[in-house]
Each structure stands twice: as structure tokens, then as C-alpha cells.
N, C-alpha and C positions, 0 to 999 in steps of 0.2 A: 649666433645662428643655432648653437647647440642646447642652448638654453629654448629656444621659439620649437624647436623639433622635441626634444624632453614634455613641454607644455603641451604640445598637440598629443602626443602618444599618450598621456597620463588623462588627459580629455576622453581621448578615444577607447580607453580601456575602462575608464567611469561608467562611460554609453554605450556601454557592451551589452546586448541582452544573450548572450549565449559564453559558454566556455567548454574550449573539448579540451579532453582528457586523453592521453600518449598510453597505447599498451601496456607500458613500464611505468605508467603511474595508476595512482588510486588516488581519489579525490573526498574533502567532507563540504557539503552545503549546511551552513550555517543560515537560518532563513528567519529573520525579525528577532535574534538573537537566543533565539529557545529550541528551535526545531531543526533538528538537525538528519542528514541525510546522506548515505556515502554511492559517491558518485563510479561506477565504473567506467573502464575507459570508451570513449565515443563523445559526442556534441551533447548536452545537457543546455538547456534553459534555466535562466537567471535575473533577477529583478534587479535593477542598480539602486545601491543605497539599501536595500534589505539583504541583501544575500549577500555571505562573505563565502569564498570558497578558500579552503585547502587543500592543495595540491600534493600529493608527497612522491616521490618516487619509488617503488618497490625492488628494485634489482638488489644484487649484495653490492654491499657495503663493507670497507674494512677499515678497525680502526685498530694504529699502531700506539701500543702505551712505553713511556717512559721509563725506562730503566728505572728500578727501584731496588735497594739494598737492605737483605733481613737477616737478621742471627737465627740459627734453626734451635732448635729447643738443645740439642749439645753443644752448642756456644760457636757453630762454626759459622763465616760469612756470604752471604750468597747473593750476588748480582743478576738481577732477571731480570729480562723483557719479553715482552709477546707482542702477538698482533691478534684481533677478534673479527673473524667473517660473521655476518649477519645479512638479514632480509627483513622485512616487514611483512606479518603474516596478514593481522588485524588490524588496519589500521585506528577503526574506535576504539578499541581497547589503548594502542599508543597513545591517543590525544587525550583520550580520558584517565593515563596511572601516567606519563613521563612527560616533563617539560624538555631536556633536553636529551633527545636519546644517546646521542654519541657520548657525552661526558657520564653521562651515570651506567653504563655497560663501563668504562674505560675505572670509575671508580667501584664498581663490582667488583670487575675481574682483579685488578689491582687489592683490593681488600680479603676474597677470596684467595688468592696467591697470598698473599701475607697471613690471611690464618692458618692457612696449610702447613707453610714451611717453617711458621714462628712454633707450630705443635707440633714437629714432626723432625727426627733424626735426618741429619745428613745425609745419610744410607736410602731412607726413604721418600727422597726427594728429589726423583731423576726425572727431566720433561717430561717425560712421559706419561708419571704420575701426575703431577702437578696439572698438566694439560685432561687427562683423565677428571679429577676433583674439581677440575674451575669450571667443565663442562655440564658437570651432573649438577653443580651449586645454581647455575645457569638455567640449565631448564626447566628446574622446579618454578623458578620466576617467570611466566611466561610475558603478559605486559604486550602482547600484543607484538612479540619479536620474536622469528625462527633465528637460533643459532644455527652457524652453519658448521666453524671450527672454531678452536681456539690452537692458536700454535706458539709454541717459544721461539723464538728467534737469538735469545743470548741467554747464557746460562754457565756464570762466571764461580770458582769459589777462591775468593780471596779476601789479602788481609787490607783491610782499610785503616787508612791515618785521616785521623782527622785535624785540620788546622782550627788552632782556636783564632777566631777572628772576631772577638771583643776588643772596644776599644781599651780596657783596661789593663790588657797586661801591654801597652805601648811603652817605650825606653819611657818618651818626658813621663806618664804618670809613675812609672817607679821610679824615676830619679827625686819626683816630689816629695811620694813617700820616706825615702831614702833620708831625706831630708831634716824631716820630725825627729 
């Protein structure tokens, strides 16, 4: 039965001549593959089978990145994470410079913090800064995105061990060795 209601809805949406657009979104008309049109919000007219739409949401956005661990340029270790508030200003501008926005802001700001803190004394590397630097690296790239903030969330200085986890230094392959 869920499959016969799936099929009807996905009919019904084929043979759609219209599509509205929510306040909180902005929309692109795609129209015979070439011509393109960005739809504000309200009821817009649409041809089925030529016209593909884009709907995106405009509201903020946040996206939280993964702890990552860097030596500062005086050898000390330093564990950070943030999160990135964002919106979509332009949305043609998005569709035409980013394929995935949330992962390539997430590997910015991530690459940005690591150049920072990889060129810069421990002394000189308080969130503050850090959050300061990944903002300004930020808005020079605009891409069709308003930053909103960027914030630290963790902001650890410590010592890391690392396990080695090859299989070569296992007992059996030194006992092999051992062997010869």
C-alpha cells in the first residue's frame, strides 16, 4: 500500500504546473536546461519535464567541525573545535562557485585554523584570535554565503601519544624475525 501511495505522489508532483516557495526559502528555475531564473518566495509557474527547480533554504545554518589536533609553530599541542553560523545571501552565486556548501565552509575553516595556529606561537593563539583570523579568511571568499559567526567550542593544550597501529610491529611478525 506504501509503495501504490509513493507512486501516486511522485505522478502527482511530475504533473505539477506550479511550485510555491516558503519565506525562508529562495528558489532557481532551471527551464530546458540553459535558462535559469531565481524564484522568490510565493506560487511561480512551471512546465513539467522542462523545468527543474531548486529550492534552498535561506535561514542560519550551523555546522559543527571535528576536533582536530596541530603543533603551533613553538612545538606545543593544541586540540580544537568550533562550530560555523551561516546563511545564504546569493543564492546564484552558491549554485554557480560550491557543490557542497556545508563540507567545504567545514574544510575552510578547518584548513584556516590549522594555518593559523601551525604559523603562530602558543601565546598567540587564544579563541579569540583564532575565531578573529578564520572570520576575516571567511569573508574575503564570499560564494554567495553571509557568515554569521564562527566560535570555539573546545580549545585543549595537550600532550598526545600516539599508538602505533601497524601490523608490523605485532609479537608473531617479531618473533619471525627473531628467528633468521
Amino acid at each position: 500500500m506504501d509503495i501504490f501511495k509513493s507512486v501516486l505522489e511522485y505522478l502527482t508532483k511530475m504533473f505539477q504546473w506550479w511550485i510555491m516557495i516558503q519565506p525562508w526559502e529562495l528558489g532557481i528555475r532551471t527551464r530546458f536546461g540553459n535558462r535559469t531564473k531565481l524564484l522568490e518566495p510565493g506560487t511561480h509557474f512551471r512546465i513539467p519535464f522542462f523545468d527543474i527547480i531548486y529550492v534552498q533554504t535561506i535561514r542560519l545554518r550551523v555546522v559543527s567541525l571535528c576536533p582536530q589536533t596541530i603543533t603551533t609553530k613553538d612545538g606545543k599541542t593544541l586540540t580544537i573545535s568550533c562550530a560555523v553560523g551561516y546563511s545564504i545571501s546569493d543564492i546564484m552565486d552558491l549554485f554557480n562557485t560550491l557543490f557542497h556548501p556545508e563540507a567545504t565552509i567545514g574544510y575552510m575553516v578547518q584548513g584556516n585554523i590549522g594555518g593559523y595556529i601551525f604559523s603562530h606561537d602558543l601565546s598567540d593563539c587564544s579563541p579569540e584570535l583564532i575565531e578573529k583570523h578564520v572570520m576575516n579568511k571567511l569573508i574575503e571568499g564570499n560564494n554567495g554565503i553571509k557568515y554569521e559567526y564562527i566560535k570555539v567550542i573546545s580549545y585543549a593544550v595537550v600532550r598526545t601519544y600516539r599508538l602505533i597501529q601497524d601490523s608490523s610491529w605485532s609479537e608473531n611478525k617479531l618473533d619471525i624475525n627473531e628467528k633468521r
